[in-house]
Backbone bond lengths (Angstrom), bond angles and torsions (degrees), N, CA, C in turn:
res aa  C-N    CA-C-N  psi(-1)  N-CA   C-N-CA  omega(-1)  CA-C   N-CA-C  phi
1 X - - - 1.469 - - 1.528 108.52 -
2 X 1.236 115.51 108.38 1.739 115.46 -176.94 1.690 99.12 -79.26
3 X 1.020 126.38 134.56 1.287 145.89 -176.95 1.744 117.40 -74.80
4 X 1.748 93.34 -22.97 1.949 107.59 -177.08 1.297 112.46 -65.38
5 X 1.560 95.52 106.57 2.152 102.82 178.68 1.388 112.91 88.16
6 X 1.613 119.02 11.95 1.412 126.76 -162.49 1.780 98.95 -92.49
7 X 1.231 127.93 124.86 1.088 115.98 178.67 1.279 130.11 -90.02
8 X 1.685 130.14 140.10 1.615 122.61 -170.72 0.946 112.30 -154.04
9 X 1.063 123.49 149.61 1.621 140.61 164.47 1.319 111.79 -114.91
10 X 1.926 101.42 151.57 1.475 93.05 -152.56 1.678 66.86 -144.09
11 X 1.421 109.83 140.09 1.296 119.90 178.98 1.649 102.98 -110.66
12 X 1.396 116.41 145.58 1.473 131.83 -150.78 1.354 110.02 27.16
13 X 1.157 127.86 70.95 1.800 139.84 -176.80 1.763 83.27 -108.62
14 X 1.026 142.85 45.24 1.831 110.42 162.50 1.415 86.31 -125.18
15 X 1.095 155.07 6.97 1.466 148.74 -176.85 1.681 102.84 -157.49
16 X 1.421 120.97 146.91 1.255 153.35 165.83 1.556 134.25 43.82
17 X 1.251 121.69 -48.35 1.652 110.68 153.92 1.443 107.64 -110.95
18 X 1.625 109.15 -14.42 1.345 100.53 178.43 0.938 141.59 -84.25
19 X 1.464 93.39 -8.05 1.482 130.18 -177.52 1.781 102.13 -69.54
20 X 1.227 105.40 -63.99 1.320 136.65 -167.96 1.684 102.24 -63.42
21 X 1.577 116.08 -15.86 1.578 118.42 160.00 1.256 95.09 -77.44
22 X 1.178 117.46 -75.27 1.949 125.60 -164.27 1.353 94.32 -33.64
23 X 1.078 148.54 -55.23 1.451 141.21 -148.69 1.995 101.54 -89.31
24 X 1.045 94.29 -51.60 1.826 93.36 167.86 1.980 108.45 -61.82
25 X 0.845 94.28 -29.41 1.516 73.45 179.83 1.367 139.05 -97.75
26 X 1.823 90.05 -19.08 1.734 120.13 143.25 1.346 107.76 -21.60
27 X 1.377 103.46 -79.57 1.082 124.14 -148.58 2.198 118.05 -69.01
28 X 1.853 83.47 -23.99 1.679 101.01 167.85 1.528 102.12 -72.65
29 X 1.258 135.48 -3.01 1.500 134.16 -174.03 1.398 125.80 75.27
30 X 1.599 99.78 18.66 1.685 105.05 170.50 1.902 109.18 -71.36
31 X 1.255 89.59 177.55 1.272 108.97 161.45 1.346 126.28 -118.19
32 X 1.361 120.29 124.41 1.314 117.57 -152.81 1.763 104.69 -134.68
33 X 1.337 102.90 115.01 1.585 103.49 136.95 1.272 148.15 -71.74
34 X 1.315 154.68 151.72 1.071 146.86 -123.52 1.780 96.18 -173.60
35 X 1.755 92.18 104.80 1.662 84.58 172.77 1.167 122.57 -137.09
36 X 1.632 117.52 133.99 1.264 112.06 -167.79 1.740 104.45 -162.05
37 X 1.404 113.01 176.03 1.394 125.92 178.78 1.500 120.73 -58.43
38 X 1.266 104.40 -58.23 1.545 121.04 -163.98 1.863 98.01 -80.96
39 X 1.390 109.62 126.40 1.320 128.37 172.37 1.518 128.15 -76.31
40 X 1.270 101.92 -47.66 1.571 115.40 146.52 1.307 120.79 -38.55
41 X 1.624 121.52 -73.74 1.204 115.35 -171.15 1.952 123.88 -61.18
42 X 1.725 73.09 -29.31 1.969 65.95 169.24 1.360 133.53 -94.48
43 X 1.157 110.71 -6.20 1.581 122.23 140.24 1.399 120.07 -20.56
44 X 1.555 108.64 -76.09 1.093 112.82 -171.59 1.502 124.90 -89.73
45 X 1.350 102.57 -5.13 1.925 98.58 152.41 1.278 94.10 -84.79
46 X 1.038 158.32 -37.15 1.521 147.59 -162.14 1.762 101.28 -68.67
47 X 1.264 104.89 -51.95 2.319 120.11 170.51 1.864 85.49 -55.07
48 X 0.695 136.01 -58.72 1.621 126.85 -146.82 1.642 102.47 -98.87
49 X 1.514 134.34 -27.80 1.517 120.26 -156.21 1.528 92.46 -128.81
50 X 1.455 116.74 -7.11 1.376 109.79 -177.39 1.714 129.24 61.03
51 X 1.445 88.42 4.01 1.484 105.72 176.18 1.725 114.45 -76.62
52 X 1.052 113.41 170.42 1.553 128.17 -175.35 1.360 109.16 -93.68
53 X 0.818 133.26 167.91 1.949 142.60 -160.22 1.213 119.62 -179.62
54 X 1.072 125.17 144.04 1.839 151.18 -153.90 1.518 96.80 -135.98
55 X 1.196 117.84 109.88 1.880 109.24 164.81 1.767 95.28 -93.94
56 X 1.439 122.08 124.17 1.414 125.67 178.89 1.401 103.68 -177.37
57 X 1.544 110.24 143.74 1.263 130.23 148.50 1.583 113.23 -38.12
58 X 1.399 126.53 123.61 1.475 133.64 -150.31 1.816 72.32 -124.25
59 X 1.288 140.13 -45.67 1.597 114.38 169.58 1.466 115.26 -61.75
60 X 1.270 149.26 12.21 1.029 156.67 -179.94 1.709 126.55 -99.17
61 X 1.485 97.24 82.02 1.438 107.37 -169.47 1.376 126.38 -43.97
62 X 1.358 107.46 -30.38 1.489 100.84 165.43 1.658 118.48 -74.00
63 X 1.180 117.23 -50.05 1.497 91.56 143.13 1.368 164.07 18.57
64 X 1.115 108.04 -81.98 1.476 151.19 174.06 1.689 88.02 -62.86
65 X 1.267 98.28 -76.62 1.655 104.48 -178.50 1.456 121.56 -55.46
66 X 0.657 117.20 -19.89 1.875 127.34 173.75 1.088 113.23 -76.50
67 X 1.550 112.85 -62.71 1.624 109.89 -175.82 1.670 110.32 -86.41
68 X 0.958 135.78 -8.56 1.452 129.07 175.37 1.687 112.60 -86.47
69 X 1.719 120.41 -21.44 1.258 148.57 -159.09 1.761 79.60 -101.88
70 X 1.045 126.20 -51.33 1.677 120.90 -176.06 1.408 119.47 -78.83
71 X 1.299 107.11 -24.63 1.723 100.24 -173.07 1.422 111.62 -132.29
72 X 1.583 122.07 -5.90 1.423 123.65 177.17 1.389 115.61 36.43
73 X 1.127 108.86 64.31 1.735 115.93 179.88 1.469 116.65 -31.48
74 X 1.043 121.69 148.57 1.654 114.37 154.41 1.615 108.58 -90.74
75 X 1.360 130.39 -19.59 1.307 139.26 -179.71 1.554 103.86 -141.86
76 X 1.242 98.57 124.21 2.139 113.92 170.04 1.631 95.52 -112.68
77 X 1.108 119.78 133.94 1.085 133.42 139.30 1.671 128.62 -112.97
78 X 1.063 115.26 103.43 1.313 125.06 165.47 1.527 132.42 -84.62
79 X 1.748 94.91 93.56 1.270 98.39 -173.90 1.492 127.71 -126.11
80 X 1.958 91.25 2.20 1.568 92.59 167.12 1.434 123.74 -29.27
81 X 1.405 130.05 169.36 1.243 126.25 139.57 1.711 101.12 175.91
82 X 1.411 118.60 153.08 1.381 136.39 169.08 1.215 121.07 -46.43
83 X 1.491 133.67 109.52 1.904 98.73 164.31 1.281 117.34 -59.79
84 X 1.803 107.54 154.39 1.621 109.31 -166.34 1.808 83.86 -88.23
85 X 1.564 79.45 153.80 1.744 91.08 173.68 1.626 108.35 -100.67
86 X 1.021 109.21 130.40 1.659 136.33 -156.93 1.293 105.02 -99.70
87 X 1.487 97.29 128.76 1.629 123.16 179.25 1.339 122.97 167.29
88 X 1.564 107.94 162.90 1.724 98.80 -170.48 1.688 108.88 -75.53
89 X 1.473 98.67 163.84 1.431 107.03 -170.12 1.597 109.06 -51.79
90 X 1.021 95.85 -31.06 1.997 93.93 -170.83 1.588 104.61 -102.54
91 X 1.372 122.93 32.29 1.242 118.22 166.48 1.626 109.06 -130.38
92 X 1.849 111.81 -13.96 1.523 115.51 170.17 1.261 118.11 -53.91
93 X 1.715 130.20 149.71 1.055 115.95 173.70 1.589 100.25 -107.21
94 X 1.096 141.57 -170.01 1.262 129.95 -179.56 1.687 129.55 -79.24
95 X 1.637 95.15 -15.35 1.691 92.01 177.76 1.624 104.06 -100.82
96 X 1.332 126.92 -13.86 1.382 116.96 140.22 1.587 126.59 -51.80
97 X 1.210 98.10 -52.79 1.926 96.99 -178.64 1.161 114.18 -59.66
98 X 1.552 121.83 -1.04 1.544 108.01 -133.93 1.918 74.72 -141.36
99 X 1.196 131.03 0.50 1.571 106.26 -155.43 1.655 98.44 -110.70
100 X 1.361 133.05 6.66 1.193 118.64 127.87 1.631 121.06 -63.85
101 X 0.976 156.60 -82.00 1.587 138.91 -173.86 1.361 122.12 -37.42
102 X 1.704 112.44 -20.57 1.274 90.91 169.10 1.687 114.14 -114.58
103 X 1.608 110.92 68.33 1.269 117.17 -156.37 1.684 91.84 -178.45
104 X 1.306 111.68 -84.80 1.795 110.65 -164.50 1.862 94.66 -62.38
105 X 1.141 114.96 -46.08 1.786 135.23 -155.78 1.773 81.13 -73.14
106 X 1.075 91.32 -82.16 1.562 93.36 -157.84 1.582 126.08 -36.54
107 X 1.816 106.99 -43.64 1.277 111.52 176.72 1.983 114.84 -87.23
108 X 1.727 100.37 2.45 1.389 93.26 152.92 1.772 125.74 -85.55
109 X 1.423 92.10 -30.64 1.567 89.44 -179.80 1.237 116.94 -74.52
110 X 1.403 127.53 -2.82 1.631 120.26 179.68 1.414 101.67 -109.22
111 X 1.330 117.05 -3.03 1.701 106.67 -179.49 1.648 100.28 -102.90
112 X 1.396 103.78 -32.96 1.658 95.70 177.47 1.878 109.10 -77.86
113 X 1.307 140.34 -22.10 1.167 135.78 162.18 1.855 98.78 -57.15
114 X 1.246 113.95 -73.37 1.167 92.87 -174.42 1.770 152.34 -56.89
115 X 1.459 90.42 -14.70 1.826 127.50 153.51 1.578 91.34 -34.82
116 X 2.034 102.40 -82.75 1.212 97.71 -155.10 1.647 113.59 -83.29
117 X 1.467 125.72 4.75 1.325 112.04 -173.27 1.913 100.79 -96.21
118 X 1.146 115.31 -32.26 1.806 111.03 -173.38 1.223 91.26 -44.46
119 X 1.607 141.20 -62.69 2.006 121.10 -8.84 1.485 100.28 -75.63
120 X 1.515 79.72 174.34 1.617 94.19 173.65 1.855 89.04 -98.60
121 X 1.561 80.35 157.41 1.576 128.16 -166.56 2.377 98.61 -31.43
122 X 1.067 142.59 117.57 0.979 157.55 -156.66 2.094 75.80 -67.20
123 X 1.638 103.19 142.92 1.313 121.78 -173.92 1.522 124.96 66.76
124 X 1.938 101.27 10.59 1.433 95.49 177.58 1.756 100.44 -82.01
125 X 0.967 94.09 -175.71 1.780 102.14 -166.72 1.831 100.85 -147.75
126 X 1.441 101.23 113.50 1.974 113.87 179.98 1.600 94.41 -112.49
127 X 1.561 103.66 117.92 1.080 109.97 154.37 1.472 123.74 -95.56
128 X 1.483 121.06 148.85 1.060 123.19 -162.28 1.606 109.30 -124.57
129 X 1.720 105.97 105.23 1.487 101.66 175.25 1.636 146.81 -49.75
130 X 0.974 139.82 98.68 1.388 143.95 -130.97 2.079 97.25 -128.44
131 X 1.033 86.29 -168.33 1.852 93.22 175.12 1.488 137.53 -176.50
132 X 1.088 101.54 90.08 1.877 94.09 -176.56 1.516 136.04 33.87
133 X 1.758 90.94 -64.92 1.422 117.88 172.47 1.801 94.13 -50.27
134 X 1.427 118.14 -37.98 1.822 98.78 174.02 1.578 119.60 -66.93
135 X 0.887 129.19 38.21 1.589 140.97 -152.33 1.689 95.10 -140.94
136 X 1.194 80.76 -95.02 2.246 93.01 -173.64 1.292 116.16 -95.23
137 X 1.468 127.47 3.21 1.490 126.97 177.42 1.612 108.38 91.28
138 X 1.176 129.04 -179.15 1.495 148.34 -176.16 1.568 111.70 -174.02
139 X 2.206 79.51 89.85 1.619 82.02 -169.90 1.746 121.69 -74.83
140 X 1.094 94.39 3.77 2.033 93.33 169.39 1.205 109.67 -120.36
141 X 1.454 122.92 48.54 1.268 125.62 -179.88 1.506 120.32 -134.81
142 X 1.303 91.20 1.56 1.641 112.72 170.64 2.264 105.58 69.97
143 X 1.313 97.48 -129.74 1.337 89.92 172.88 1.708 118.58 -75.29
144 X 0.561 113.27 24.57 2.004 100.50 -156.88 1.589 78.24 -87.82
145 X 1.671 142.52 -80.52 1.237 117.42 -163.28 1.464 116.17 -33.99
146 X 1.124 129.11 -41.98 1.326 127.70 178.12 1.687 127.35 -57.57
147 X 1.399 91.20 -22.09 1.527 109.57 -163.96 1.846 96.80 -85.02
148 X 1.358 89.87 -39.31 1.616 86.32 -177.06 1.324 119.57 -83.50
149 X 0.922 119.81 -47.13 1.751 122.62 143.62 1.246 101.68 -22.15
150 X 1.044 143.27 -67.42 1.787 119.31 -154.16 1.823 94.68 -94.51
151 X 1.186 129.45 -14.94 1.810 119.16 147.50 1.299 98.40 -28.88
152 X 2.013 111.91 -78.64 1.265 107.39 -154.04 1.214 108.41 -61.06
153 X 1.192 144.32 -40.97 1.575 142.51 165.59 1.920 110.75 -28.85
154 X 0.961 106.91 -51.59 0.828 134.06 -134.54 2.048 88.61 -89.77
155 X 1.631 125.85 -57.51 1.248 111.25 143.25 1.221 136.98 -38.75
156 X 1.626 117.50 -34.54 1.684 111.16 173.40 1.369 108.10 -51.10
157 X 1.691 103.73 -60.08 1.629 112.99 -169.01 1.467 109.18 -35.90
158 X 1.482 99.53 -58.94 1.816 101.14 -172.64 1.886 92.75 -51.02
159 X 1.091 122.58 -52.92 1.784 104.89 -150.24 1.795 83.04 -63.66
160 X 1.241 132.81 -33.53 1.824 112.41 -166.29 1.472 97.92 -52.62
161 X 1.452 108.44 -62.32 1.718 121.94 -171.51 1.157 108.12 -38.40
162 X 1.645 126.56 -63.32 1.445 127.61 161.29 1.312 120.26 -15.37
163 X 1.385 110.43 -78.60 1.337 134.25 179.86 1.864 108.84 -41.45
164 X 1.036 106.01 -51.54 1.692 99.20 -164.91 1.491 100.64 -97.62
165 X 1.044 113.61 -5.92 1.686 118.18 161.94 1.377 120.40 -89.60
166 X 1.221 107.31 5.86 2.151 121.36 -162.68 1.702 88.44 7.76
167 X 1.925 100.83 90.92 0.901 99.11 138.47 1.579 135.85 -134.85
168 X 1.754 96.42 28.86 1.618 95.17 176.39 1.190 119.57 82.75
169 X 1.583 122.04 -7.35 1.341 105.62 -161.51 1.625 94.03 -102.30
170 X 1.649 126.56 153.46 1.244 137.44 148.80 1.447 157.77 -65.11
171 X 1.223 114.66 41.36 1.536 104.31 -151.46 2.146 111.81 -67.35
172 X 1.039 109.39 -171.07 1.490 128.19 -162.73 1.052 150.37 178.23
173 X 1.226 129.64 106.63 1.752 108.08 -141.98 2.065 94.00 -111.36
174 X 0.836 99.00 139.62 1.596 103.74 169.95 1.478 115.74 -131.98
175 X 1.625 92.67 159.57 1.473 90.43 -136.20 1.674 98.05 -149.17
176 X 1.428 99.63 82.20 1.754 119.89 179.25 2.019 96.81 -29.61
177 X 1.154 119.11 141.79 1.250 126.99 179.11 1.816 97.57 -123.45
178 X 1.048 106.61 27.51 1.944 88.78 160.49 1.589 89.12 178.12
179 X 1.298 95.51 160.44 1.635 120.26 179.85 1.738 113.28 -66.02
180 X 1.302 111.22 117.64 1.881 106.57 -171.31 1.545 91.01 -117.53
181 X 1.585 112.41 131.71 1.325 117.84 172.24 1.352 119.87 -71.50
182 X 0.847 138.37 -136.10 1.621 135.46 -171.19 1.382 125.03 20.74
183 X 1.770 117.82 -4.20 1.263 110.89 -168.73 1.732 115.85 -99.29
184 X 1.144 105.50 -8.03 1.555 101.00 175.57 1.748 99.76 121.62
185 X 1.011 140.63 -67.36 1.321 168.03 -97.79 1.665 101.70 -160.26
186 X 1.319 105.44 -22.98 1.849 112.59 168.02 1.139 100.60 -92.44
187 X 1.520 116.04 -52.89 1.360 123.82 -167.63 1.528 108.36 -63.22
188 X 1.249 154.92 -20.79 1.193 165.53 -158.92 1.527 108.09 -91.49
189 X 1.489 80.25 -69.67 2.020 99.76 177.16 1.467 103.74 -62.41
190 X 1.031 125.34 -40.23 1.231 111.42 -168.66 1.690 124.29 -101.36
191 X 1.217 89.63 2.43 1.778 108.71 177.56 2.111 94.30 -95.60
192 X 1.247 116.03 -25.88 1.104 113.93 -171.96 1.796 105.61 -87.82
193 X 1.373 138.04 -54.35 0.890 169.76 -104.04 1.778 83.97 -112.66
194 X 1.794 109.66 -70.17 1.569 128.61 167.01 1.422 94.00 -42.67
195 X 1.061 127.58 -94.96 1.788 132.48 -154.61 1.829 101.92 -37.53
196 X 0.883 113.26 -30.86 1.017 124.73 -166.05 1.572 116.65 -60.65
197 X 1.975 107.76 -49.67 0.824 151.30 159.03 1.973 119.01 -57.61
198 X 1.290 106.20 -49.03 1.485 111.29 -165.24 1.263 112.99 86.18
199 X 1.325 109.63 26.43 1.657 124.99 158.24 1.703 131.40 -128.42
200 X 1.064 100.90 147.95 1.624 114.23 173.59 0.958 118.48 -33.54
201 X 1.564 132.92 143.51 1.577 119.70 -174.39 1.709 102.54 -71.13
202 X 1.632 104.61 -29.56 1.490 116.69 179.39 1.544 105.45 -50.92
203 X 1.106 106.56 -54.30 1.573 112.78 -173.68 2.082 115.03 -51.31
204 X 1.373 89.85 -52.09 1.424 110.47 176.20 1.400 123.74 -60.34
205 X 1.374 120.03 -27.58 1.659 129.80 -172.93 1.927 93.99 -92.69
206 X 1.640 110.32 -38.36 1.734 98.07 168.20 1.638 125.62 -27.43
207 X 1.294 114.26 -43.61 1.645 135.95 -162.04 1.564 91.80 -53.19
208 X 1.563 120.27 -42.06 1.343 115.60 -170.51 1.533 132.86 -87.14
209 X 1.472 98.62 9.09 1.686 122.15 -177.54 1.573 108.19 79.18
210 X 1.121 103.59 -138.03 1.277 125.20 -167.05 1.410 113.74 -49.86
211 X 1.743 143.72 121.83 1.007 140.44 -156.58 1.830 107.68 -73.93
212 X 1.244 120.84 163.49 1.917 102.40 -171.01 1.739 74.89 -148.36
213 X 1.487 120.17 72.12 1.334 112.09 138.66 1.530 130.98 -14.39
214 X 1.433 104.49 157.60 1.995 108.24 173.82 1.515 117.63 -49.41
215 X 1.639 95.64 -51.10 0.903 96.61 -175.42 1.545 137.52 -93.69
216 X 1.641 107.52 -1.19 1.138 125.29 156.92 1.764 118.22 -38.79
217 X 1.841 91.62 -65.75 0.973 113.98 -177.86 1.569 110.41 -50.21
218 X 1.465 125.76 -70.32 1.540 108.00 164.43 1.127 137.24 2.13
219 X 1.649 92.42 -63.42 2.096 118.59 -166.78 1.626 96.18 -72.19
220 X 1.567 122.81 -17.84 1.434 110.79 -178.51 1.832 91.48 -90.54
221 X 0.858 102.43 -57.58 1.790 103.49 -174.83 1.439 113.79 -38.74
222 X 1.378 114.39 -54.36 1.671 98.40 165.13 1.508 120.36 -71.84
223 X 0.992 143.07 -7.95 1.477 143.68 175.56 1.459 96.35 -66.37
224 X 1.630 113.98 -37.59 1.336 123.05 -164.28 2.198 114.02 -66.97
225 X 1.784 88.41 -37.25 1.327 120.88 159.98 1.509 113.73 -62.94
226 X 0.936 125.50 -59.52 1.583 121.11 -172.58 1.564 127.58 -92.56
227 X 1.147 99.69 -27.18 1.611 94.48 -178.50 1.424 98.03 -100.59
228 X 1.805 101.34 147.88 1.323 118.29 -159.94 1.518 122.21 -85.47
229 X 1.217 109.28 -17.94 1.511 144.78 175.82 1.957 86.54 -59.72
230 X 1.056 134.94 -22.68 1.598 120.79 -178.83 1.247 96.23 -138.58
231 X 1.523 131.09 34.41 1.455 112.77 127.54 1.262 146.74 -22.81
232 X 1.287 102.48 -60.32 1.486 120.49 -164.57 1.429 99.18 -91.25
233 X 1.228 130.06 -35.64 1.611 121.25 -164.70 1.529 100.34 -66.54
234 X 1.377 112.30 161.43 1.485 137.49 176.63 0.991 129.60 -116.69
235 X 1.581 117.78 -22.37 1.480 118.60 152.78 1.564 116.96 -143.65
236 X 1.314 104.29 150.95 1.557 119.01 -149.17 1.362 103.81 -124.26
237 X 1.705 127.03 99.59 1.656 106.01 146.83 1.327 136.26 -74.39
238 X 1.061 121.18 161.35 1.731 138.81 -157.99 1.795 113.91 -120.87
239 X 0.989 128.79 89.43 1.543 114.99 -151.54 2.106 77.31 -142.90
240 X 1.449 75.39 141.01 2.003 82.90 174.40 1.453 115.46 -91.20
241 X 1.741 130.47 -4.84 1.364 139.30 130.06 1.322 123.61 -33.45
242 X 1.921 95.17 -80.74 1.632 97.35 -163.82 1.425 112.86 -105.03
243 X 1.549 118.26 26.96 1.644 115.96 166.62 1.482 101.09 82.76
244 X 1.463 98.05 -121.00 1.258 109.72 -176.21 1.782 112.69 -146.82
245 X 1.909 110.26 121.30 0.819 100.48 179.07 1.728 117.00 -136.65
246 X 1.198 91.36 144.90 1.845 98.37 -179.02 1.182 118.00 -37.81
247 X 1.359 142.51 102.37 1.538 149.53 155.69 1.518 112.34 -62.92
248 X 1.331 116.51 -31.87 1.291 102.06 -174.85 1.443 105.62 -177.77
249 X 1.795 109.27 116.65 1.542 100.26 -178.93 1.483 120.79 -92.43
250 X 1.170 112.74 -170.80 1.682 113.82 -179.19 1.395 110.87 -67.08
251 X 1.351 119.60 144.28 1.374 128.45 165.86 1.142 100.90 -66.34
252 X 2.027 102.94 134.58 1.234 148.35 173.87 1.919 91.59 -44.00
């Protein structure tokens, strides 16, 4: 899939991995919207990437329906999401434990219904931001392993719906495999995780090898887009070691 003139929207793209998509895919010669909360920040990817931008609530189903109904992406990435607020299990209260699902979950389930109800254009492809923590859990992170776990659930569903609706469309969930500082959501987990320890968050993010920058991460996410060898897969880890490797392909 060549990315040149390909159109996308990238939800929370003005800060930290999403950022680090917008700029990889810039740079593949798409055209990219950029949607997110903060007005400021998208300013200045808009001054620097020349890209287009939406300031909006991304849990906001009408939303969802507006800008996907206006621009029919050829590529969605959905990668908004909340940092989880950090603490031990018996000190969370419930709208901490609970404020990824009603934030990462929620504004996936109204952007992937609306994916498949407009639909978008047969061979578009929605990736769906996911996270390690959906693997082995993140026990001071309250719900968020859980939250991302039911993302990845939550891309299968769309490819069944796809599928028995023949409508062409791709979904995909990818799924960062180590803690990256600067992104909001590294910095949290991994400032919590260290203290915890009596070490540096620097010290603490070592454990995962090789560092996988924003924009690293990007340069793996479109590889994930273009090379044909990950067509078919449905979920993708992201590790600054081993690249990118298939977790799990489409049912036979």
């Amino acid at each position: 899939m060549s990315l040149k003139n390909k159109t996308a929207v990238v939800t929370g793209g003005s800060r930290g991995l999403g950022l680090g998509l917008v700029e990889a895919l810039v740079a593949e010669g798409a055209d990219v919207t950029v949607v997110a909360r903060g007005a400021e920040a998208l300013e200045a990817v808009k001054a620097r990437l020349g890209v287009a931008t939406i300031s909006a609530d991304v849990t906001d189903r009408a939303v969802a329906n507006r800008i996907l109904a206006d621009i029919k992406p050829d590529i969605l990435a959905l990668n908004a999401g909340v940092t989880p607020r950090m603490g031990r299990l018996d000190k969370l209260s419930w709208e901490d434990f609970s404020v990824s699902w009603e934030t990462d979950v929620k504004a996936g389930l109204f952007w992937l219904q609306t994916a498949l109800n407009l639909p978008l254009k047969p061979g578009s492809r929605v990736l769906v931001g996911s996270s390690g923590a959906a693997v082995t859990g993140s026990q001071m992170s309250g719900g968020y392993g859980g939250s991302k776990r039911m993302l990845w659930f939550m891309a299968k569903y769309a490819n069944g719906v796809s599928q028995e609706l023949k409508l062409g469309i791709r979904f995909q969930a990818i799924l960062p495999r180590q803690m990256i500082l600067g992104t909001g959501t590294g910095d949290a987990a991994a400032g919590a995780y260290a203290g915890s320890m009596g070490i540096t968050p620097e010290q603490f993010v070592t454990r995962f090898g090789k560092p996988m920058p924003p924009r690293e991460f990007g340069d793996r996410v479109v590889s994930v887009l273009n090379d044909p060898r990950y067509v078919d897969g449905v979920v993708f880890g992201l590790s600054g070691d081993d690249g990118v490797t298939v977790m799990e392909e489409a049912a036979a």
